[in-house]
KOLNULUM-984913 format. One record per residue (C-alpha): residue number from 1; residue in one letter; x, y, z. Coordinates in steps of 0.25 Angstrom, whole numbers, plus 5000, padded with zeros to 4 digits. Each point is the difference from the previous one (the first is absolute). Layout:
+------+-------+------+------+------+
: lonu : kolpa :   c1 :   c2 :   c3 :
+------+-------+------+------+------+
:  NUM :     A :    X :    Y :    Z :
...
+------+-------+------+------+------+
***
This chain:
+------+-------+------+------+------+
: lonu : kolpa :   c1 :   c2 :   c3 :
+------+-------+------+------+------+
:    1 :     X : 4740 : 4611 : 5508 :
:    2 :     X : 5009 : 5013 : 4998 :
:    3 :     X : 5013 : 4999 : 5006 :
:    4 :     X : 5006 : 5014 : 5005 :
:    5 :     X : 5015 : 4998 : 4999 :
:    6 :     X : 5005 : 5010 : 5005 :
:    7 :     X : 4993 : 4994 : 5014 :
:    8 :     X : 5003 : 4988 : 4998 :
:    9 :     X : 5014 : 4998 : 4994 :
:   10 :     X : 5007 : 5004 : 5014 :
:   11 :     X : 4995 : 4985 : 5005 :
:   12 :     X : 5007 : 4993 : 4989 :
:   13 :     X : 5013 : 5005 : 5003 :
:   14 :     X : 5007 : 4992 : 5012 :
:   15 :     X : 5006 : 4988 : 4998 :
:   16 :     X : 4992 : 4993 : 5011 :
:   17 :     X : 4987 : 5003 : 4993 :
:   18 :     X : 5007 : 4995 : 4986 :
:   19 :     X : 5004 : 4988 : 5007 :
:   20 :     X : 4984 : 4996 : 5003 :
:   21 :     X : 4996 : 5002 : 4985 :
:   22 :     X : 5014 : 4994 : 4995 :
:   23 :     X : 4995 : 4988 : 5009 :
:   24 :     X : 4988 : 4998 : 4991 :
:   25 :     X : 5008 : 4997 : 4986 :
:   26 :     X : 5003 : 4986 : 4996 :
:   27 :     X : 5014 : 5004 : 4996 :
:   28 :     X : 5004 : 5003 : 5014 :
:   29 :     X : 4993 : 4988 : 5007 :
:   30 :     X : 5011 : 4995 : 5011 :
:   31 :     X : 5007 : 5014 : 5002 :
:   32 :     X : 5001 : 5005 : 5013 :
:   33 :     X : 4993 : 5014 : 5005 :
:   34 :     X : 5013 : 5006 : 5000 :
:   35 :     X : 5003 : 4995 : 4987 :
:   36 :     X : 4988 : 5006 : 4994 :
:   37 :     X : 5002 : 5012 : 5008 :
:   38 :     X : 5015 : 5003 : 4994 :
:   39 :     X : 4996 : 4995 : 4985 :
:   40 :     X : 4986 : 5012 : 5004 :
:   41 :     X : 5012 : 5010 : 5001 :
:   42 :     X : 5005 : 4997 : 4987 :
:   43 :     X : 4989 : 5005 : 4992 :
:   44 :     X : 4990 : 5012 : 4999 :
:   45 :     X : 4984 : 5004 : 5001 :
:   46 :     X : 4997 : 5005 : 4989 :
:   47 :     X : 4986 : 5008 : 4995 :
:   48 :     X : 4995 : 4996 : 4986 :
:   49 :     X : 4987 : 5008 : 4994 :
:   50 :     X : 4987 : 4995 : 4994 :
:   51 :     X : 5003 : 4993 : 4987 :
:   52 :     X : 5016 : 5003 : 5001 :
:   53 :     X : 5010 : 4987 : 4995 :
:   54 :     X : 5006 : 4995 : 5011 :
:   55 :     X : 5006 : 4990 : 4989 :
:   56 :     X : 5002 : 5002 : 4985 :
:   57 :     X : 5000 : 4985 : 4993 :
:   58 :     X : 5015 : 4999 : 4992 :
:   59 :     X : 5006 : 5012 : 5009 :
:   60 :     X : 5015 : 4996 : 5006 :
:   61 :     X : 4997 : 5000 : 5013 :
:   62 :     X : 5001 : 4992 : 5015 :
:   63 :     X : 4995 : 5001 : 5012 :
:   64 :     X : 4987 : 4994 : 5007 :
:   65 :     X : 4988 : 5008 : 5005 :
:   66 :     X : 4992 : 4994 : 5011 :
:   67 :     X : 4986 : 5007 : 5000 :
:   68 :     X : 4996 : 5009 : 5013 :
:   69 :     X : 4987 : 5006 : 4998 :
:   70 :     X : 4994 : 5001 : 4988 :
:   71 :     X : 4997 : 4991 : 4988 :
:   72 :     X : 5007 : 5001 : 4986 :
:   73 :     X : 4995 : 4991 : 4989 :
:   74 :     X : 5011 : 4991 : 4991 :
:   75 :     X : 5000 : 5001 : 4985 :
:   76 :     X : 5006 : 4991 : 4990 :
:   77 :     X : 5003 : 5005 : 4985 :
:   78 :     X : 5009 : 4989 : 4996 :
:   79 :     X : 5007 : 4999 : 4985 :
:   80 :     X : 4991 : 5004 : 4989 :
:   81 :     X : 4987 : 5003 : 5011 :
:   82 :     X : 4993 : 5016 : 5000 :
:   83 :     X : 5004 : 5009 : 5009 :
:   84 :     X : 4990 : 5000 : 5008 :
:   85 :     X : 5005 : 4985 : 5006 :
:   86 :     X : 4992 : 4990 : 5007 :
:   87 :     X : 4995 : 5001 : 5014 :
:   88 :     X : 5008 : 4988 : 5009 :
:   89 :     X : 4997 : 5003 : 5015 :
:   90 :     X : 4996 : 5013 : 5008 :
:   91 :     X : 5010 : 4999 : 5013 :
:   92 :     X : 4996 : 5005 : 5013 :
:   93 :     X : 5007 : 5004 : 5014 :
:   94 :     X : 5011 : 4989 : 5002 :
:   95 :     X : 5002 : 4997 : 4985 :
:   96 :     X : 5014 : 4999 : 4995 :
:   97 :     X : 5003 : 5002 : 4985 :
:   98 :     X : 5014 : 5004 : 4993 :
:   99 :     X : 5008 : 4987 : 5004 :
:  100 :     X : 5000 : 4994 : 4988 :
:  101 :     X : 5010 : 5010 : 4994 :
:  102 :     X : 5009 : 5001 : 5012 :
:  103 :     X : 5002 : 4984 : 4999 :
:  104 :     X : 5002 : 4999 : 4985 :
:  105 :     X : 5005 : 5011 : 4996 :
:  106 :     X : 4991 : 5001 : 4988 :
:  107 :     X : 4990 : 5016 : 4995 :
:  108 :     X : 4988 : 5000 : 5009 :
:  109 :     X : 4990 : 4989 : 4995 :
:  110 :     X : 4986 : 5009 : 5004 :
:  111 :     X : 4996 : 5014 : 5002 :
:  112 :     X : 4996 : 5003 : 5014 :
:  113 :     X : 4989 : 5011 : 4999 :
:  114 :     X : 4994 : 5008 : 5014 :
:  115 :     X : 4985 : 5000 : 5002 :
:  116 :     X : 5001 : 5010 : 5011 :
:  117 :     X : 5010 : 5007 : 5009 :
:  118 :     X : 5010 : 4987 : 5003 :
:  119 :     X : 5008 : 4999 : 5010 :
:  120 :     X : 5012 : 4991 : 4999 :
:  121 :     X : 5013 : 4996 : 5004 :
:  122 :     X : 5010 : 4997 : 4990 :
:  123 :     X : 5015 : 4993 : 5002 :
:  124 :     X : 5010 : 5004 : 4990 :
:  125 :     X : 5005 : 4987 : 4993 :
:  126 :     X : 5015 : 5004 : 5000 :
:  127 :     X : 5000 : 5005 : 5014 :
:  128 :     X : 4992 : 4986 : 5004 :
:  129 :     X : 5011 : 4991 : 4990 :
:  130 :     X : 5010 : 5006 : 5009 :
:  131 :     X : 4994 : 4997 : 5014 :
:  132 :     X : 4998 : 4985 : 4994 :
:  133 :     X : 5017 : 5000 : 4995 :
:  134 :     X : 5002 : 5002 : 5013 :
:  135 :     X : 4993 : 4991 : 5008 :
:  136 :     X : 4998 : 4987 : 4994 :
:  137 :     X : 4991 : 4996 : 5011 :
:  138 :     X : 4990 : 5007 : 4996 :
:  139 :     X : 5001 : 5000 : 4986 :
:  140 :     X : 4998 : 4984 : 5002 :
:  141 :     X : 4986 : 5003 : 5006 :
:  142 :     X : 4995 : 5011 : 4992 :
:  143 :     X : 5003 : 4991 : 4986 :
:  144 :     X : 4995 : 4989 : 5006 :
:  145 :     X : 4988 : 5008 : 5003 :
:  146 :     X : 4999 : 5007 : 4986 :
:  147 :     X : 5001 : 4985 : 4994 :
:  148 :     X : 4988 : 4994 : 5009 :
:  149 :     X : 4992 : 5013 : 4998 :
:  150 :     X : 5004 : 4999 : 4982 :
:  151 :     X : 4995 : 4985 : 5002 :
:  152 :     X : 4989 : 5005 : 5005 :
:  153 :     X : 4995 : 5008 : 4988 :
:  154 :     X : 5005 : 4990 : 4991 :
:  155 :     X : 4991 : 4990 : 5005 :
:  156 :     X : 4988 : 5010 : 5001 :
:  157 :     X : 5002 : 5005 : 4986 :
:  158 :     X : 5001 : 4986 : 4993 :
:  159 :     X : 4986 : 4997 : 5010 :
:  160 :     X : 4995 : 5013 : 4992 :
:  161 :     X : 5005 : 4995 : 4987 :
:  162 :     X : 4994 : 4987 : 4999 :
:  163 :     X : 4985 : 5005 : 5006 :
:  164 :     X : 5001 : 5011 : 4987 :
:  165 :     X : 5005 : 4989 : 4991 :
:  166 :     X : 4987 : 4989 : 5005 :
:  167 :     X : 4992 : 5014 : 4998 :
:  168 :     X : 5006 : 5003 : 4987 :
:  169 :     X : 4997 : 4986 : 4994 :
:  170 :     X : 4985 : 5001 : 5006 :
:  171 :     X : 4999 : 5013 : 4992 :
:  172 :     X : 5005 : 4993 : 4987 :
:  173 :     X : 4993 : 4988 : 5003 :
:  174 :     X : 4986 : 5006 : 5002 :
:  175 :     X : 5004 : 5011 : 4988 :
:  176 :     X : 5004 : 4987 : 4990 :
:  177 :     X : 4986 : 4994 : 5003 :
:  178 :     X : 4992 : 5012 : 4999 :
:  179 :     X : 5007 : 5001 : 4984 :
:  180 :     X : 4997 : 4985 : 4996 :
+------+-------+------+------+------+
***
């Protein structure tokens, strides 16, 4: 589906309507509506092109994105890999990507590519560390939450890790008895 943005964009913009998608994210679970509306304030909609980086993998920078419209595909290069990378996830409306980097500090550990016309709100990681400073409240829960939703991976990741290793081993098993 094309996405006319220019149309669009304008329901994006109030805080109340940023509260409803805020509400949708693991990270924010137990926030209040007026929460998510004042942490919706602390950001921006931005626009991104067909095929534009969203992210760059290594690039300095921190501040989350939460997926509006649109979908954007997630490629990883990692050390000594092609340029090209390797094709993790495609995220869709309600995805959130770029936390990584605001918890640890550390470059960008994908590149985030657009597949059409994106739509998607981003929070400055320096403006959201500050709003955290000062209310330790709320720094508790969204941590908290960022914790759970990092276990989360975790344990899907080692899942996906042992299914390719049995698969793996299969592979050599089948290869070692066709070759004696």
């Amino acid at each position: 589906m094309a996405i006319d943005a220019a149309t669009n964009i304008n329901e994006y913009l109030t805080s109340d309507r940023g509260a409803v998608l805020l509400e949708r994210l693991p990270i924010f679970d137990g926030f209040s509506f007026e929460e998510l509306a004042r942490i919706y304030s602390l950001g921006e909609v931005r626009v991104y092109k067909p095929q534009s980086n969203i992210l760059i993998e290594g690039e300095s920078t921190v501040g989350m994105y939460l997926v509006l419209e649109g979908q954007v595909a997630v490629y990883k290069a990692g050390k000594g890999a092609n340029t090209e990378g390797h094709l993790l996830a495609h995220l869709g409306p309600g995805s959130a990507f770029g936390e990584m980097s605001f918890i640890d500090r550390q470059p960008r550990s994908a590149t985030v590519v657009a597949q059409g016309t994106v739509v998607a709100y981003y929070l400055d990681g320096l403006v959201w560390q500050k709003t955290l400073d000062a209310e330790s409240a709320l720094a508790q829960r969204f941590f908290a939450n960022f914790a759970r939703v990092l276990c989360a991976r975790l344990r899907s990741l080692d899942e996906q890790l042992i299914t390719s290793q049995k698969q793996l081993w299969k592979f050599a098993l089948s290869r070692s008895n066709e070759v004696s």
